[in-house]
C-alpha positions as CSV (number, residue, x, y, z in Angstrom):
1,X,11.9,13.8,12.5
2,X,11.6,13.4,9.0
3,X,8.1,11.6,7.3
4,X,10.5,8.8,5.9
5,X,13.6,7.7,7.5
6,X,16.5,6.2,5.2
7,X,19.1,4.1,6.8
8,X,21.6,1.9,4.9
9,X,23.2,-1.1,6.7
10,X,25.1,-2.5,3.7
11,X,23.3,-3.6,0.8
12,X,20.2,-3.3,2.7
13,X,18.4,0.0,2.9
14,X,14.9,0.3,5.8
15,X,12.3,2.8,5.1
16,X,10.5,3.9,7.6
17,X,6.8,6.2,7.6
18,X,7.4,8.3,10.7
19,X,3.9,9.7,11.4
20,X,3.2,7.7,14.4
21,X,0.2,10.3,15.6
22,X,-1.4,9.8,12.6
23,X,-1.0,5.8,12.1
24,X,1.3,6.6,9.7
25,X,-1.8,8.0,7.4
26,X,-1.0,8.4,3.7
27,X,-1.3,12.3,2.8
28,X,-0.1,13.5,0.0
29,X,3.5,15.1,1.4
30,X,3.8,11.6,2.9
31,X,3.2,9.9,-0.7
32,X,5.6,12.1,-1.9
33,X,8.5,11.7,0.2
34,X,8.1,8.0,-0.1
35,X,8.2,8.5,-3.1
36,X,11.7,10.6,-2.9
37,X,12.9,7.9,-0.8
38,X,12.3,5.4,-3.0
39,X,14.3,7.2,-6.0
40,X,17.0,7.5,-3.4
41,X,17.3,3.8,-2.7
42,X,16.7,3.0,-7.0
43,X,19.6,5.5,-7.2
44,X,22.1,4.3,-4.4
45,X,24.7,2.5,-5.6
46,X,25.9,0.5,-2.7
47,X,21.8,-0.5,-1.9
48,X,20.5,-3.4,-3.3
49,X,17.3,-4.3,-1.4
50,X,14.9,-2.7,0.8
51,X,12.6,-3.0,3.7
52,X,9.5,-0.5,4.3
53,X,7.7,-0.3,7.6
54,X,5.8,2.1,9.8
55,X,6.8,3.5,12.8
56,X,5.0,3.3,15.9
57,X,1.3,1.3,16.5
58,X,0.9,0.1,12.8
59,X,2.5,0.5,9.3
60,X,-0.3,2.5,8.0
61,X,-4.1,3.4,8.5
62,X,-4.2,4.2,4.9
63,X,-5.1,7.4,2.9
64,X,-5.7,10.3,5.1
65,X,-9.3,10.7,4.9
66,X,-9.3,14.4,6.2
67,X,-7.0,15.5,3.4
68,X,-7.9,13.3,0.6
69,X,-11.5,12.4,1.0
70,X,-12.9,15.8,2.3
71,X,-12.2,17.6,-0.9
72,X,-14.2,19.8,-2.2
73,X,-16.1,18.7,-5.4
74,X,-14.0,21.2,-7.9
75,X,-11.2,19.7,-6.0
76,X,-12.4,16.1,-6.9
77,X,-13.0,17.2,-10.5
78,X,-9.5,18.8,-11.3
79,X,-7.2,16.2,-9.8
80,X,-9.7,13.5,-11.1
81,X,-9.8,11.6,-7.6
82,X,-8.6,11.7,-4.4
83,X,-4.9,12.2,-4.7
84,X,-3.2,15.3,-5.1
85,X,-1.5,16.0,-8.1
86,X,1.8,13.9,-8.7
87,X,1.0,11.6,-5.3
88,X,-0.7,8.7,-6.6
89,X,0.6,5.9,-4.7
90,X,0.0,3.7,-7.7
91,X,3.4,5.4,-9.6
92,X,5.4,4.9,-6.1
93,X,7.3,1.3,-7.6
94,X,6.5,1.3,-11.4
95,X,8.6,4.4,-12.3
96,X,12.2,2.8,-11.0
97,X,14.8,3.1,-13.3
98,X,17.2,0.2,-11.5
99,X,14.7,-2.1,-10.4
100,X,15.8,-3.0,-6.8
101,X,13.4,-5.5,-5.0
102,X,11.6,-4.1,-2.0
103,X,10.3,-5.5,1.0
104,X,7.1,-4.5,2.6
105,X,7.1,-5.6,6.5
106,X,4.1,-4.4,8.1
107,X,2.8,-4.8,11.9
108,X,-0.5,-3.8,13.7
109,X,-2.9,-2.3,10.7
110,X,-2.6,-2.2,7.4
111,X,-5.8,-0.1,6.1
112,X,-7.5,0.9,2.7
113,X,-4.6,3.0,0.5
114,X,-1.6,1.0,2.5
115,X,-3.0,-2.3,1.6
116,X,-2.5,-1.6,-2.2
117,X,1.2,0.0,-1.4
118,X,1.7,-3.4,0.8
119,X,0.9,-5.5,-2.3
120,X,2.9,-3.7,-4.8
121,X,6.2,-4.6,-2.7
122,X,7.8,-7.8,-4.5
123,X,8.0,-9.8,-1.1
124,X,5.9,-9.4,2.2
125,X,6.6,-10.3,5.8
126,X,4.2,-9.8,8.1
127,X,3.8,-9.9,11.8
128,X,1.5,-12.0,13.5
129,X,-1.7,-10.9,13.9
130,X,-1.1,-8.2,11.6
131,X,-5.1,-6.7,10.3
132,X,-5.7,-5.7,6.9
133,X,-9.3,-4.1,5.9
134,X,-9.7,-2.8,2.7
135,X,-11.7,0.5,3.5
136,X,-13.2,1.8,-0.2
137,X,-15.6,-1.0,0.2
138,X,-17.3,0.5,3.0
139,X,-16.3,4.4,1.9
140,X,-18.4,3.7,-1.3
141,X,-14.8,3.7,-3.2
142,X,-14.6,0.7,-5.8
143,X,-12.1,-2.0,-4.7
144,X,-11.4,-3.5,-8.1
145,X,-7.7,-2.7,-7.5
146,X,-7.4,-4.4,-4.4
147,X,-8.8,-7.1,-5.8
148,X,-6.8,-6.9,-8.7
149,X,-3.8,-7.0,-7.0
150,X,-4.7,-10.0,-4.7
151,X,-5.8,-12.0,-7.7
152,X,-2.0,-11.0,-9.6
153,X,-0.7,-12.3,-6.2
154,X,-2.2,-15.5,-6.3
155,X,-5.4,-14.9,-3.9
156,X,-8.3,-16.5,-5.7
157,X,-11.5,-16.9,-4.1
158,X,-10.1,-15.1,-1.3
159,X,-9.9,-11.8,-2.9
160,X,-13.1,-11.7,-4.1
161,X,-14.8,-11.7,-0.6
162,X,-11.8,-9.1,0.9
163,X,-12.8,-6.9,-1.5
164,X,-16.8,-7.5,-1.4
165,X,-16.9,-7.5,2.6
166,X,-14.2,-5.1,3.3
167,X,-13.6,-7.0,6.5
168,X,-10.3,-7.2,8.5
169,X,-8.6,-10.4,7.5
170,X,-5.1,-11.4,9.7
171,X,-1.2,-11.5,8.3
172,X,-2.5,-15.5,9.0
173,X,-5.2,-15.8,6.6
174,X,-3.2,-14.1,4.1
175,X,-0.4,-15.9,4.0
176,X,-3.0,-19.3,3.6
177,X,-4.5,-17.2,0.4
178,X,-0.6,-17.4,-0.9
179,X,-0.8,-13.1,-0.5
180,X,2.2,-12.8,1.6
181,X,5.9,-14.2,2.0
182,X,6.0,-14.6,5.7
183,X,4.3,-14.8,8.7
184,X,7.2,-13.1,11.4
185,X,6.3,-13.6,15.5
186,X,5.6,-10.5,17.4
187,X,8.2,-8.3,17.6
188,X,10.5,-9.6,15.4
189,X,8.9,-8.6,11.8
190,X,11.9,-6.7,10.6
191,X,14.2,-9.4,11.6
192,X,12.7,-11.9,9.7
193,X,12.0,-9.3,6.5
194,X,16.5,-8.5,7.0
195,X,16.5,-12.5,6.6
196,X,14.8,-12.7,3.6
197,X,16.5,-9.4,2.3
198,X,19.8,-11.3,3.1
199,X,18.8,-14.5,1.3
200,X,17.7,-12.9,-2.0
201,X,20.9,-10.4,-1.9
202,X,23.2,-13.4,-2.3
203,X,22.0,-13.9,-5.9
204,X,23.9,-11.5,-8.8
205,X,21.9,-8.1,-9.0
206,X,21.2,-8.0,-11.9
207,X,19.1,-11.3,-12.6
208,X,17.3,-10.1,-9.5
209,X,16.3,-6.6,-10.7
210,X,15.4,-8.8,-14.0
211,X,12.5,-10.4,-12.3
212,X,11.7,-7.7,-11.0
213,X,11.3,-5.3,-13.3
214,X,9.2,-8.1,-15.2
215,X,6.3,-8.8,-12.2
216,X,6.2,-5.0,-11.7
217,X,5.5,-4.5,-15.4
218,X,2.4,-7.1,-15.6
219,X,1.5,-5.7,-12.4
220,X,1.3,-2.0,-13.4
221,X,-0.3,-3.3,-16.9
222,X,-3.1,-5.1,-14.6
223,X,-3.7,-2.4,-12.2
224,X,-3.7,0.3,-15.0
225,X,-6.4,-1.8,-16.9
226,X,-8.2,-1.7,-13.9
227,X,-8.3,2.0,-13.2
228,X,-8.9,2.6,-16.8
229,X,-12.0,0.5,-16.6
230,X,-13.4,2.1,-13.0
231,X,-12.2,5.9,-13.5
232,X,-15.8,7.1,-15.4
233,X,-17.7,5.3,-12.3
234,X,-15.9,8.6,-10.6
235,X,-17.3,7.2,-7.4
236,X,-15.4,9.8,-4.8
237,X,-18.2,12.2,-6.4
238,X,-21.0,9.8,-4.7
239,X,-23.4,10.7,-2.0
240,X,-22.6,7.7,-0.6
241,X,-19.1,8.4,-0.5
242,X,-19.5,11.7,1.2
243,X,-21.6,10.5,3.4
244,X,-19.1,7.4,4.5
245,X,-16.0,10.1,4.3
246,X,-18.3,12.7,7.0
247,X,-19.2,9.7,9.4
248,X,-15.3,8.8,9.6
249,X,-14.2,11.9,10.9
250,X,-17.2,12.7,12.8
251,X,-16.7,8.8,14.4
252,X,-20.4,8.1,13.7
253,X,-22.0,5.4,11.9
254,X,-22.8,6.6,8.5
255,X,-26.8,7.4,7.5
256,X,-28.3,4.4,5.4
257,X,-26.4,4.4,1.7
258,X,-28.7,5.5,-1.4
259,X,-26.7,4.2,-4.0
260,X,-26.2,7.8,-5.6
């Protein structure tokens, strides 16, 4: 089975993360053959629109912490974060070329790393009771992206304590915050998302794509600003961070945070 199915049913292409075991976990080879896909569908002539999901219990637990978190410091220091070199989900829908719209249609969890990738899709559709948690708050990561992306999608207030708290919010509450598109009942997220993908695919292309291309640009500007502004905090070098990153995998509670 390959990391990310591509089928085409006419115009509309599905994506799908196929690492059920691992809640569909974000490493590196997994960012990368999104990414792959993703050029595949920009590149695919009779494709117009897409739809990304997760296989299995969730669309995606986030980064995998035991790859990209456990680094050694050298490894921290040469890549200059977390993410191996040339998988940094932030590139995955900036660097199109044709400007296609994409769906994201999660289900079950949608954790830390995934929640960005979620909010970079130019339409959402969630299922009901769908939980979202952005993790870096409480693994002494900076969420000012997350934020950042909630505010460029209209969250206000909202954003502001997602990011502080880090606490699971529902597919509910975000679509009241004006984060997502649709609310979709249980079982049937992908049929709503193939809805909406059929609704926006009966408009020419290439006015589509225009839009596009535009909200992608002011959003890569915004989060780029962003990581521009947090990147000397180098946080993933933090004892704090460490400390949060052992306790996950060791599935304790981390020792009380120093703030160094």
């Amino acid at each position: 089975m390959t990391l990310v199915g591509y089928e085409r049913d006419g115009a509309i292409v599905t994506l799908t993360l196929n690492r059920p075991e691992k809640l569909n976990a974000f490493s590196d080879e997994l960012v990368g053959l999104l990414g792959e896909a993703l050029h595949r569908f920009d590149m695919d002539d009779e494709a117009e629109i897409a739809i990304l999901h997760g296989s299995g219990r969730a669309f995606s637990s986030g980064a995998d912490v035991h790859q990209r978190q456990l680094r050694s410091r050298e490894e921290f220091l040469k890549l200059g974060g977390p993410q191996g070199r040339g998988t940094h989900s932030a590139d995955l829908l900036t660097k199109a070329v044709n400007w296609k719209p994409v769906i994201a249609a999660p289900h079950g969890y949608v954790l830390g790393l995934s929640v960005g990738i979620v909010l970079e899709c130019d339409l959402i559709v969630a299922e009901e009771g769908t939980r979202f948690q952005i993790t870096e708050t409480s693994r002494g990561l900076g969420a000012g992206k997350y934020w950042g992306l909630m505010q460029f999608r209209g969250g206000g207030a909202f954003s502001m304590e997602a990011a502080l708290t880090g606490r699971f919010f529902t597919a509910e509450e975000a679509f009241k915050a004006n984060l997502i598109n649709r609310v979709a009942p249980k079982g049937k997220y992908l049929e709503v998302a193939r809805e909406l993908a059929e609704e926006v695919i009966r408009n020419p292309p290439l006015s589509i794509r225009s839009t596009v291309r535009l909200r992608r640009w002011y959003m890569d500007r915004l989060s780029r600003e962003i990581m521009h502004q947090t990147a000397p905090e180098r946080l993933y070098l933090t004892e704090d961070f460490h400390e949060a990153a052992k306790a996950f995998t060791e599935k304790r509670k981390p020792a009380r945070f120093k703030g160094r």
